[in-house]
N, CA and C atoms as a LAMMPS dump frame, in Angstrom:
ITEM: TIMESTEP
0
ITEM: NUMBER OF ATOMS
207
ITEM: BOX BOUNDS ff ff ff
-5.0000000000000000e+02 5.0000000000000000e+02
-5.0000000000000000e+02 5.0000000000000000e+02
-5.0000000000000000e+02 5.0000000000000000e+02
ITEM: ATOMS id mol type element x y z
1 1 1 N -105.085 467.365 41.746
2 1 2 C -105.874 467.421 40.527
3 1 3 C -106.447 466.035 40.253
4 2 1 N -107.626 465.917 39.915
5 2 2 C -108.465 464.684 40.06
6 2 3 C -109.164 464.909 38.409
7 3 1 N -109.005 463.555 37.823
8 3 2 C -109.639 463.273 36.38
9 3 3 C -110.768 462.106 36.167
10 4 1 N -111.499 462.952 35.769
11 4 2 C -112.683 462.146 35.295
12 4 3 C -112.723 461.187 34.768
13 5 1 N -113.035 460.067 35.498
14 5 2 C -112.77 458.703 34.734
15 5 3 C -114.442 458.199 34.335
16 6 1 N -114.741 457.368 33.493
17 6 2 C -115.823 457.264 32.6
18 6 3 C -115.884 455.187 32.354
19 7 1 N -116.83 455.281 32.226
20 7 2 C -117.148 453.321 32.171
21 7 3 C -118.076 453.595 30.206
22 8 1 N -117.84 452.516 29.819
23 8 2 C -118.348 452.36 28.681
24 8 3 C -120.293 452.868 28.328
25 9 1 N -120.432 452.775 29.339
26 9 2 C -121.923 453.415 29.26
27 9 3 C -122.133 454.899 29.954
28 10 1 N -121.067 455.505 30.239
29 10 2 C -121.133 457.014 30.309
30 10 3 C -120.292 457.705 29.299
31 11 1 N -119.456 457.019 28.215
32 11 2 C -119.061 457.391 26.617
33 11 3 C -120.093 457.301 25.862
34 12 1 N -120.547 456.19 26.37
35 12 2 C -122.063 456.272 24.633
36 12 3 C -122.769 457.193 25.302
37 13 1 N -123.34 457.005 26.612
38 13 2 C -124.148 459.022 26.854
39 13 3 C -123.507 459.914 26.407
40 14 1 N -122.587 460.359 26.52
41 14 2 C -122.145 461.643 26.112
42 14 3 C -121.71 461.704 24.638
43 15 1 N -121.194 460.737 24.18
44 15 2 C -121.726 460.775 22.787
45 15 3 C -122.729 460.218 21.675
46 16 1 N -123.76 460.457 22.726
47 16 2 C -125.267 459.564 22.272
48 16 3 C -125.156 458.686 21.526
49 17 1 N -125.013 457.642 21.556
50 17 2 C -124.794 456.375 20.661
51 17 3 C -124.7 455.16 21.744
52 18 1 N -125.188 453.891 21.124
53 18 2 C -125.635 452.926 22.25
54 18 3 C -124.279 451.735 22.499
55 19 1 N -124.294 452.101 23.349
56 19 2 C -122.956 451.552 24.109
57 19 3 C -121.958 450.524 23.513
58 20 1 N -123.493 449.703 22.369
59 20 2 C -122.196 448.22 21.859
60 20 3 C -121.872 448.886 20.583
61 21 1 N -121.93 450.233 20.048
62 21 2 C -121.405 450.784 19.295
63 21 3 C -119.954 451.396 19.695
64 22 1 N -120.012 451.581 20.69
65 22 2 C -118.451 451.892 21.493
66 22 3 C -117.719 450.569 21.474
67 23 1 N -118.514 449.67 22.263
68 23 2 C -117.787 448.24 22.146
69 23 3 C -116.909 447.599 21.035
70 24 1 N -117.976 448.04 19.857
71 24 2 C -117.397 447.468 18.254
72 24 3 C -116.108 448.033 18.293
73 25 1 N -116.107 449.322 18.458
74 25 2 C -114.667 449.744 18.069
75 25 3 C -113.435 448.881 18.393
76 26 1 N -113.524 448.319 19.892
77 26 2 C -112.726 447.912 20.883
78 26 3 C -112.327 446.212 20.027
79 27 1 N -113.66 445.256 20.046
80 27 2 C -113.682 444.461 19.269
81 27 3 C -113.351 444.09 18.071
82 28 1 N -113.593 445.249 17.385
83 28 2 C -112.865 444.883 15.989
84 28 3 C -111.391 445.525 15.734
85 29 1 N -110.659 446.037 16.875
86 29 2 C -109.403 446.522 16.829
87 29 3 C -109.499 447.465 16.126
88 30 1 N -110.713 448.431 15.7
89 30 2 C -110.13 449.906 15.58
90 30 3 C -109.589 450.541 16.116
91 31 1 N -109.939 450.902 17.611
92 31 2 C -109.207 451.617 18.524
93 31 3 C -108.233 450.491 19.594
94 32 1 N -106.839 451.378 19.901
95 32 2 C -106.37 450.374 21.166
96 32 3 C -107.027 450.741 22.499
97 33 1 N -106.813 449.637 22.902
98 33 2 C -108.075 449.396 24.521
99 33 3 C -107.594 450.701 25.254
100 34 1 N -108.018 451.192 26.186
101 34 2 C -108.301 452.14 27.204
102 34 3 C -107.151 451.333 28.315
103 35 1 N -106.08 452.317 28.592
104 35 2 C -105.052 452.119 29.144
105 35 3 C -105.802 451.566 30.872
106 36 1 N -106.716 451.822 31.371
107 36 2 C -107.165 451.336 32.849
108 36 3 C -107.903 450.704 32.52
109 37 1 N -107.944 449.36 33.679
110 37 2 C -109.145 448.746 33.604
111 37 3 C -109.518 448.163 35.049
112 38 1 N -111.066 448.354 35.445
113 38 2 C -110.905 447.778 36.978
114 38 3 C -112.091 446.654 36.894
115 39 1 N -111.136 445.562 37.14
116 39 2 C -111.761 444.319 37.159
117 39 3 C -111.763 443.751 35.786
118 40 1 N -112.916 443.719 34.861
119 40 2 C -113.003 443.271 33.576
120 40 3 C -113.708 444.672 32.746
121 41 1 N -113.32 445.407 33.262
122 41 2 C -114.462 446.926 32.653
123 41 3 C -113.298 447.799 32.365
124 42 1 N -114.102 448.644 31.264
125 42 2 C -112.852 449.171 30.566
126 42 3 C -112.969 450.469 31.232
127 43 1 N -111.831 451.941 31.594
128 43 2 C -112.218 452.929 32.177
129 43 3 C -111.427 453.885 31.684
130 44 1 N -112.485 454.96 31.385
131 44 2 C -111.925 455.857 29.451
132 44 3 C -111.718 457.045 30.555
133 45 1 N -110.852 458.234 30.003
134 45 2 C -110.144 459.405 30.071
135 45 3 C -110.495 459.82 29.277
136 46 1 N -110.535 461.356 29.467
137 46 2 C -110.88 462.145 28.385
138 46 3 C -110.745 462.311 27.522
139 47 1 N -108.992 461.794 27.193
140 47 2 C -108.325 461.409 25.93
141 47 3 C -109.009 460.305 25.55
142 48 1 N -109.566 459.435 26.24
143 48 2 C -110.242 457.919 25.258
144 48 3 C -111.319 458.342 24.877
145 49 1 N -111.909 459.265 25.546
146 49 2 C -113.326 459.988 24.732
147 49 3 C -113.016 460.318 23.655
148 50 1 N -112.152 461.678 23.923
149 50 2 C -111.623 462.394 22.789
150 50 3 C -111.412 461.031 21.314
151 51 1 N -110.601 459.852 21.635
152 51 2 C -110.796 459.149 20.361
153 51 3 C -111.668 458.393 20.08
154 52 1 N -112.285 457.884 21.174
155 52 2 C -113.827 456.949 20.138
156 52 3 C -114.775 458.093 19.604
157 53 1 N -114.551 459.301 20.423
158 53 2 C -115.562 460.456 19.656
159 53 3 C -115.103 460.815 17.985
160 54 1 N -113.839 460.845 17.624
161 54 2 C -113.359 460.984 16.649
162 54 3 C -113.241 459.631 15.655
163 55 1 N -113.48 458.218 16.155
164 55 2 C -113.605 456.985 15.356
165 55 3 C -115.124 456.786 15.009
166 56 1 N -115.844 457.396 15.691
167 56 2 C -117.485 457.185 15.453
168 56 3 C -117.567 458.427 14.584
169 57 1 N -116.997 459.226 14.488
170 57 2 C -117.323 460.377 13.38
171 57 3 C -118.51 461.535 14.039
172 58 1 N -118.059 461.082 15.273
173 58 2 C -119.297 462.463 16.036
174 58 3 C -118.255 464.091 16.265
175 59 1 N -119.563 464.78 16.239
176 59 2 C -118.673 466.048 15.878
177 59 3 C -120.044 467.048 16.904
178 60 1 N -120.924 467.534 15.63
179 60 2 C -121.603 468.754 15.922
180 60 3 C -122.835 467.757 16.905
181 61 1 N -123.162 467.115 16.49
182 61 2 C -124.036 466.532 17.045
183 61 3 C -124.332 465.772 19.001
184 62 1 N -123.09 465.712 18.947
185 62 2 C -122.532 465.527 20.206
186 62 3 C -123.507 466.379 21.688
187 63 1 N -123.759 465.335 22.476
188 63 2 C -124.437 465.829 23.129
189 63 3 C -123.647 466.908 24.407
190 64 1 N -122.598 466.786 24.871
191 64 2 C -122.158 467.487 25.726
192 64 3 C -120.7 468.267 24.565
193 65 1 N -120.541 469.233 24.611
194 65 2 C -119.594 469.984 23.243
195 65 3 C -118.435 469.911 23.271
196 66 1 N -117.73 469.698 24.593
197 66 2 C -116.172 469.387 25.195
198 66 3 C -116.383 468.046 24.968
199 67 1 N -117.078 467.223 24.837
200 67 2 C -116.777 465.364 24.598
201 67 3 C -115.691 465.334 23.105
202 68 1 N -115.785 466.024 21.839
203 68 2 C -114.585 465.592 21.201
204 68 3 C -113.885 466.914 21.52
205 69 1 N -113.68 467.449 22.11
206 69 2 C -112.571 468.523 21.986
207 69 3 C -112.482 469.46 21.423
């Protein structure tokens, strides 16, 4: 079983919003960092979708409908 792993600019696609809006979260310690990281890049799970989708307050609008769960 193989899981979709995601880089900071394929979270803001799928939850349409521009990437240093994902960043902020990370930066201002709303969310804790994304348990993988390869190299200096952060690398989100579905579960890390699942919560920056739910800290940005995206819901219906969401471009792919499984991005918050």
């Amino acid at each position: 079983m193989s899981e979709n792993l995601y880089l900071i600019s394929d979270v803001a696609k799928r939850l349409d919003v521009p990437p240093h809006r994902v960043a902020y979260l990370f930066l201002t310690r709303k969310l804790a960092e994304p348990k993988m990281r390869l190299g200096n890049r952060r690398i989100f799970t579905e579960a890390d979708v699942r919560r920056v989708c739910k800290a940005l307050g995206r819901t219906a609008e969401v471009r792919e409908k499984e991005a918050c769960g």
